[in-house]
N, C-alpha and C positions, 0 to 999 in steps of 0.2 A: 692668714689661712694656714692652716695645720698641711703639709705638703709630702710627710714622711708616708701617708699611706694612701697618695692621691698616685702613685706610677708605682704600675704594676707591667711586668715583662717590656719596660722599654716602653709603655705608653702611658704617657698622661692624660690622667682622667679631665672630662670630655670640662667640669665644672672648672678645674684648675685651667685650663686651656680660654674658656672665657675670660676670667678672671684676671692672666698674663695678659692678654689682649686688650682688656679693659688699661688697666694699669699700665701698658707699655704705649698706650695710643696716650694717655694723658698726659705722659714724661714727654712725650716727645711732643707734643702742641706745648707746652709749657717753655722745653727749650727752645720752640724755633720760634717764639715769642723772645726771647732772652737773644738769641741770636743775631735777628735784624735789629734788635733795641742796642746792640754793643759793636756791631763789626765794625770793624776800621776804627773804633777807641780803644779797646785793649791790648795796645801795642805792647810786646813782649819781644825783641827780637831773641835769634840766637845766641848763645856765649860763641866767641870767638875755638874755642876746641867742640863745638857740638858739632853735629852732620849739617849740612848750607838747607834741609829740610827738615829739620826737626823742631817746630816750634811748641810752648809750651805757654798757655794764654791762662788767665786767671779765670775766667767763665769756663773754660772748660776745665779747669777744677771745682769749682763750686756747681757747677752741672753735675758733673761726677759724685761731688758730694753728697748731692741732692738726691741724685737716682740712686743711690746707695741706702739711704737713708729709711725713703717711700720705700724699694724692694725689701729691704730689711723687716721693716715695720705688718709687709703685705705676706710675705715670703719667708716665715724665720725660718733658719737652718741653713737655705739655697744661697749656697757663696754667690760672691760677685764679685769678675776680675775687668777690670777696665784698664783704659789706656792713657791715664796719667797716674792711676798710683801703683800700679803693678809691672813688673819686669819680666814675666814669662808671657810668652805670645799664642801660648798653649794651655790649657788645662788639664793638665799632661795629670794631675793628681785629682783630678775631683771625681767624685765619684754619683753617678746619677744625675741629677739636675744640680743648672747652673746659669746665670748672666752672666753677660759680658756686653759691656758698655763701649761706645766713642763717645765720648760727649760733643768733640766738634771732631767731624772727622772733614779735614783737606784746611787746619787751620792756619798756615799760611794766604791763601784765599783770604780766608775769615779776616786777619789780620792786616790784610792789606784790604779789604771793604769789598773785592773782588767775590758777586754774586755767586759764589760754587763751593759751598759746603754741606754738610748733614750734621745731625744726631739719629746715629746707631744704636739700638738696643734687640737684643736677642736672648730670648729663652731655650738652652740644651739640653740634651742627654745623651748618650754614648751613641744614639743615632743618628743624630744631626740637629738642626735648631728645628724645635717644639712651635716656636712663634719668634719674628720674627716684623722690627716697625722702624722703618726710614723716615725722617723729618726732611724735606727738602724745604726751606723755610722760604727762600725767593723767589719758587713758583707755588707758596701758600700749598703745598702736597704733604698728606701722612699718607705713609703708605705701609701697608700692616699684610700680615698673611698669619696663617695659623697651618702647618700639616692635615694635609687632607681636606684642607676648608677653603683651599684658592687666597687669591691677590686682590686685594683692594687698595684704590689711590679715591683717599679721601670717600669710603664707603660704596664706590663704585668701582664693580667686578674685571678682572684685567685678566686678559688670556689672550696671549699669542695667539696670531692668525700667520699661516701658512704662506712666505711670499713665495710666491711664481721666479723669481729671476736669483739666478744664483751668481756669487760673487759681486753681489751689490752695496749698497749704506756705507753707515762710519764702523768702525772698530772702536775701541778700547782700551787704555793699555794707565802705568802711572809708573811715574820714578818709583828710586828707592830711595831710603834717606839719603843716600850719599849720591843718588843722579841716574843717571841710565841705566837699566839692568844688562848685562852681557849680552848679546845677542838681538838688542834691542833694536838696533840702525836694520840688521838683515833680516828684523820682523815684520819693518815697515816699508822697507825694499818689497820682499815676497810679497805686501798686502797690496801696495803700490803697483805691482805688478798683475796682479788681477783686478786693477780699479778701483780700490779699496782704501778709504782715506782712514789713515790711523789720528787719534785723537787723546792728548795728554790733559786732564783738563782738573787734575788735585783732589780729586776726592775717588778712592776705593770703592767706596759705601754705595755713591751715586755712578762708578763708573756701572757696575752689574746693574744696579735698578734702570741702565738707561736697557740695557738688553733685557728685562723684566718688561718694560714700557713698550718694544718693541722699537726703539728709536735709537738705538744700535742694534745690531747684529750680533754683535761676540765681544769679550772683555775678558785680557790676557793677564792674569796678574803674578808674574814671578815669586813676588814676596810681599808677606803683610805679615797683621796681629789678626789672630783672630775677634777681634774685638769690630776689627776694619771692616770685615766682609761678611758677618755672622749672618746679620739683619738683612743684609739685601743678597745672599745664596737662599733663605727663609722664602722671597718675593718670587725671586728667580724661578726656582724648582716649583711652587705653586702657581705661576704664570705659565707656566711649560717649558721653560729652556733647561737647555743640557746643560749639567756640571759634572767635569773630565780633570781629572789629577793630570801632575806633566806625563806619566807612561802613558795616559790617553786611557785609564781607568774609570768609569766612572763613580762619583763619591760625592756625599750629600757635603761635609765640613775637611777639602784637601788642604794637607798640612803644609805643603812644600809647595806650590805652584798651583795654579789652576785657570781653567777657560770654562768660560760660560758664554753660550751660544743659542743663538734658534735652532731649531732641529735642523731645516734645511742647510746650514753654514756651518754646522760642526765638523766635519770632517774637513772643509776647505781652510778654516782657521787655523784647527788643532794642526793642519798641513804646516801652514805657515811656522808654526812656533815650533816645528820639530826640525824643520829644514834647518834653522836658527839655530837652534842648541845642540845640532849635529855639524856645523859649522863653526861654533865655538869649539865645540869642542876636538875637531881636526886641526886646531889654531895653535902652534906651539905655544906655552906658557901663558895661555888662557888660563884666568881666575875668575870666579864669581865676585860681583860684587853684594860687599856684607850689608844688612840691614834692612830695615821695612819703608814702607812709603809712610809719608808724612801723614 
């Protein structure tokens, strides 16, 4: 599909929008087939000088390869950055539409056979993700959205319903590649402290789609690739949930931090994570820690 004269002012045309949607629900049934057919055989550990969460699997290169391949073939011209051959976490140079891939996103999980990974795929443009398709492959779920056209899990419509009780459910949160993020223990202290069980569970991708699902509440994520969270901010925001940069800004694709919340829970989480990083940061010789989640 010819793509240079399908977006016009920031919107892609209504045919191109099918079409991603069509294409990114196939890649991702095709991975989460690939997925359960391999986890817990393609062992790859770490090298010894890598981050203790940084793994790097051979299916999620040839997944990679694969969705590069089909988008290339469907999409000429529309780069794609993904997150085993590229090294910027941003597409800080692309201009207009764009992919970005996980092929296996939480694959230490994958790795170790442990049921909690995805395949991410999402379609951009300078205003956030266009489309937007989560594979959760061991509860059998695609779950796709398109701007302005709502959330689907597996072809059936998803939209946040409004709870009555505040300060309730699970949270959200995931390492960085190197472990805890700063602020991390007095995130789950504050959540703790309003009854609020926080939850590390290796996948970026699938922590937002759980707040998409309605089956968390909120999902805190310090640092990522954009390639991590693209897909399931895409579900988020068409499900209804709020997404808030760390100033508490709100922003379709934040670069540096972000919370995705039910409406009701936004302001009690985004509490939480500020309390924290205003506590580090009174902390003599308090540092960030560097890197993305796994």
């Amino acid at each position: 599909m010819d793509v240079t004269s399908s977006q016009r002012a920031g919107r892609a045309e209504p045919a191109l929008v099918s079409h991603a949607l069509e294409t990114a629900g196939r890649l991702a049934n095709e991975a989460a087939d690939v997925i359960t057919a391999t986890a817990g055989k393609d062992l790859r550990s770490p090298q010894a000088a890598d981050p203790p969460f940084d793994w790097v699997t051979d299916t999620g290169r040839t997944l990679e390869r694969h969705t590069r391949r089909i988008l290339a073939d469907n999409f000429p011209g529309v780069p794609v950055l993904g997150d085993e051959f590229d090294a910027s976490t941003f597409g800080d140079d692309a201009a207009g539409l764009r992919w970005v891939v996980d092929p296996v996103d939480g694959t230490a999980n994958y790795a170790a056979g442990v049921p909690w990974c995805a395949y991410s795929l999402a379609m951009l443009d300078d205003h956030g993700p266009v489309v937007g398709v989560v594979a959760d492959p061991y509860r059998t779920q695609i779950y796709a959205a398109a701007r302005g056209r709502g959330m689907r899990a597996n072809g059936t419509p998803v939209r946040l319903g409004e709870r009555r009780r505040d300060g309730s459910g699970l949270v959200c949160t995931e390492f960085t590649r190197y472990g805890p993020w700063e602020g991390m223990d007095r995130f789950i202290t504050n959540a703790a402290a309003d009854q609020v069980g926080v939850r590390v569970l290796g996948s970026p991708a699938l922590a937002i789609t759980q707040v998409a699902l309605g089956q968390a509440t909120a999902a805190v994520l310090p640092t990522y690739g954009e390639w991590d969270v693209a897909g399931a901010l895409a579900l988020a925001v068409e499900a209804g949930a709020t997404v808030l940069d760390r100033n508490g800004h709100p922003a379709t694709l934040p670069r540096d931090g972000l919370l995705v919340a039910a409406p009701e829970m936004t302001a009690t989480a985004f509490g939480w994570w500020r309390r924290a990083s205003q506590a580090v940061a009174e902390t003599p010789g308090a540092a960030a820690v560097p890197g993305t989640p796994e």
